[in-house]
C-alpha positions in Angstrom: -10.6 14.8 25.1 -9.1 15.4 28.6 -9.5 12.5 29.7 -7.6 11.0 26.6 -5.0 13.0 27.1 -4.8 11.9 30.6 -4.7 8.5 30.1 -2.0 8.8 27.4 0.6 10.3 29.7 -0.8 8.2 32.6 0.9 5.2 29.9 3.9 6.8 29.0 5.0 7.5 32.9 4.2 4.0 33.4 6.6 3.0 31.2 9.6 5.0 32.7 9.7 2.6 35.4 10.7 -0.1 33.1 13.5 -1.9 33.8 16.7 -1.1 31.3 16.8 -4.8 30.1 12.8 -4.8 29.2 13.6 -1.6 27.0 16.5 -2.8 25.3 14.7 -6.4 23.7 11.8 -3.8 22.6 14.4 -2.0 20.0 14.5 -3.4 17.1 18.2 -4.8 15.9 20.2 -3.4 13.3 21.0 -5.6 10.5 24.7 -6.4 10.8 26.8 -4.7 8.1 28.4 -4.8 5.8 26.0 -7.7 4.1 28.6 -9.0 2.0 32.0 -10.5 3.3 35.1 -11.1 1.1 34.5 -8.0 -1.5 34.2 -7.9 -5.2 35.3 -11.6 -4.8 31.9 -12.6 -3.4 30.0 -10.1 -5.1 30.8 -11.2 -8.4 31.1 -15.0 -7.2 27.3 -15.2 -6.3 25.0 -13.1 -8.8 21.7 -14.7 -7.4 22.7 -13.7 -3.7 24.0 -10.3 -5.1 21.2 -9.7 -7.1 19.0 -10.3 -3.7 20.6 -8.0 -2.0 20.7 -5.2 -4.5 16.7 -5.8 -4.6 17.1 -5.9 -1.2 18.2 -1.9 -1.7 15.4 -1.0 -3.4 17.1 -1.2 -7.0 13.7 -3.2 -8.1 15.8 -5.9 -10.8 13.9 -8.1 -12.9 15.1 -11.4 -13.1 18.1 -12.6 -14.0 17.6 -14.6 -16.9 19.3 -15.4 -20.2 19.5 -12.8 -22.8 21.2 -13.0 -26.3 23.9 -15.6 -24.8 24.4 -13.9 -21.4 22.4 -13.8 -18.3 21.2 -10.5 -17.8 18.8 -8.3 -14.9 18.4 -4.7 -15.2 16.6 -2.3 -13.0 13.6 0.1 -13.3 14.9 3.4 -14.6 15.2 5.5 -11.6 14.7 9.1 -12.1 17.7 11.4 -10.6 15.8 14.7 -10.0 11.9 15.4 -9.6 10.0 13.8 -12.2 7.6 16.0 -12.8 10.4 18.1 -14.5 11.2 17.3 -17.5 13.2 16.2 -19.1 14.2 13.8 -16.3 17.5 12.7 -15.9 17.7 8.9 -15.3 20.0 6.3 -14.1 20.3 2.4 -14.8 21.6 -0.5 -13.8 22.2 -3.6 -15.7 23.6 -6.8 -14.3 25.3 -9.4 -17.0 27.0 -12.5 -15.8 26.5 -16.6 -15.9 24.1 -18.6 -14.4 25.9 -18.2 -11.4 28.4 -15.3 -11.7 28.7 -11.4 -12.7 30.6 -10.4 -15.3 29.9 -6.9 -14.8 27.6 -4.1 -13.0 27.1 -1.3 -15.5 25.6 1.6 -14.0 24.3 4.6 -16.6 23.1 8.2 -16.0 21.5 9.4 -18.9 22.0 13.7 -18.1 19.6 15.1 -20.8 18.1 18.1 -18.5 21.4 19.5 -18.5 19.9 22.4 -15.8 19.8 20.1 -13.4 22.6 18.1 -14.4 24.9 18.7 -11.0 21.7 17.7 -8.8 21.5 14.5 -10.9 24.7 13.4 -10.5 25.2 13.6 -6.6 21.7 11.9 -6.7 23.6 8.9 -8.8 26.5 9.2 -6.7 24.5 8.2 -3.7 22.9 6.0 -5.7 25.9 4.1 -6.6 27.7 4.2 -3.4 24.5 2.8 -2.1 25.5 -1.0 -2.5 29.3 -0.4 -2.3 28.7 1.0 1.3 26.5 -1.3 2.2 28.7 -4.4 0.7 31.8 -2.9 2.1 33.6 -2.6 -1.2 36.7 -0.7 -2.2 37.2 2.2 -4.8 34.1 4.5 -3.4 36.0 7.3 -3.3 37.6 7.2 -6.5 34.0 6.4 -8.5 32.4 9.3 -6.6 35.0 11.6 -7.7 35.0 10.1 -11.0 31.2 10.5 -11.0 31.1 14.2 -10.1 33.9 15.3 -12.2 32.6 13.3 -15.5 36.5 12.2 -15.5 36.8 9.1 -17.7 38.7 6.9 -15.3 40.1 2.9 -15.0 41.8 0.9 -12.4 41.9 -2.1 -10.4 40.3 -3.3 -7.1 40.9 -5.5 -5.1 38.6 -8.2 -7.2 37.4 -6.2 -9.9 38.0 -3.8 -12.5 36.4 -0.4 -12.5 35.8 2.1 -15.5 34.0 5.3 -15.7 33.2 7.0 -19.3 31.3 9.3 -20.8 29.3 9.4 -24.0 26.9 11.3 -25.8 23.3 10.7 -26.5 20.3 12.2 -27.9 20.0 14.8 -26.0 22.4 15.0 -23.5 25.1 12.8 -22.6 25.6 9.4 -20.8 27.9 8.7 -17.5 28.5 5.1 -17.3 30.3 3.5 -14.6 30.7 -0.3 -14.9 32.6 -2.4 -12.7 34.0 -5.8 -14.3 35.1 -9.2 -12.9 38.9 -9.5 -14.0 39.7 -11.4 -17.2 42.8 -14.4 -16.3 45.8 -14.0 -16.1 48.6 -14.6 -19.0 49.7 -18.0 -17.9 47.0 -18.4 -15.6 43.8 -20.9 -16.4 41.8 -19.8 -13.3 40.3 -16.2 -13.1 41.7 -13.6 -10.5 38.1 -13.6 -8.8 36.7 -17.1 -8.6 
């Protein structure tokens, strides 16, 4: 066992002599952020690449594939507290588009253990500042405070639309925050996010 132990730190003062530039290539890089460039433009623009990269965050999508006349992927319910308490409070997220763009990202928080109801929704406050962080997007601030305050809320980014209601359900009572590629124009043929 001494010996072991000997040999271990015999390793690690080796390795203090290591030149700075040897150390440096052994760190492993970090990914260059944010993943997206150009905003809600691109997010919307691209669902394929968007949906990869909201996979890519752990929100486990299925695919995107047509459903009643719309392409659709939704995520694994995720639960917003401990799940071995129940009832659990739960978010979702639903992705609705074309073949190639998003109409809209709808995220849900179904609140029906209303005793745990504040931990839930800074747990889906994080969990939908998540990909607008990590995109770079606009509005975080206003859907967090949106999100924490149950405030129905609307307005306009810079690409998209935003709203943030509130609804009841069995139970409990639903938070939705969807965000919405802008309709065209009066006068105009092409959309405001291509």
């Amino acid at each position: 066992m001494r010996r072991a132990v000997l040999l271990a730190l015999a390793a690690t003062l080796a390795g203090c002599g290591q030149p700075a530039a040897d150390k440096a290539a052994e760190k492993p890089r970090a990914t260059p952020t944010p993943f997206v460039t150009g905003g809600w433009a691109t997010v919307l623009g691209d669902a394929p690449r968007t949906i990869e990269l909201l996979n890519g965050m752990g929100f486990r999508l299925s695919a995107y594939a047509p459903d009643g006349g719309a392409f659709v992927a939704k995520a694994q319910p995720t639960p917003m507290a401990d799940p071995s308490i129940t009832p659990v409070n739960t978010a979702n997220l639903t992705v609705t588009g074309d073949a190639l763009r998003i109409g809209e990202l709808r995220f849900a928080l179904d609140i029906v253990n209303l005793d745990s109801s504040p931990f839930a929704k800074e747990q889906f406050a994080r969990w939908v500042d998540r990909p607008l962080a990590s995109m770079n997007l606009p509005g975080r601030d206003d859907v967090k405070r949106g999100i924490m305050t149950e405030s129905p809320a609307k307005g306009t980014l810079p690409g998209a639309d935003y709203q943030i209601t509130r609804e009841p359900i069995d139970g409990g009572r639903r938070l939705v925050v969807t965000f919405t590629r802008p309709a065209p124009q009066a006068g105009d043929s092409h959309p405001r996010n291509p």
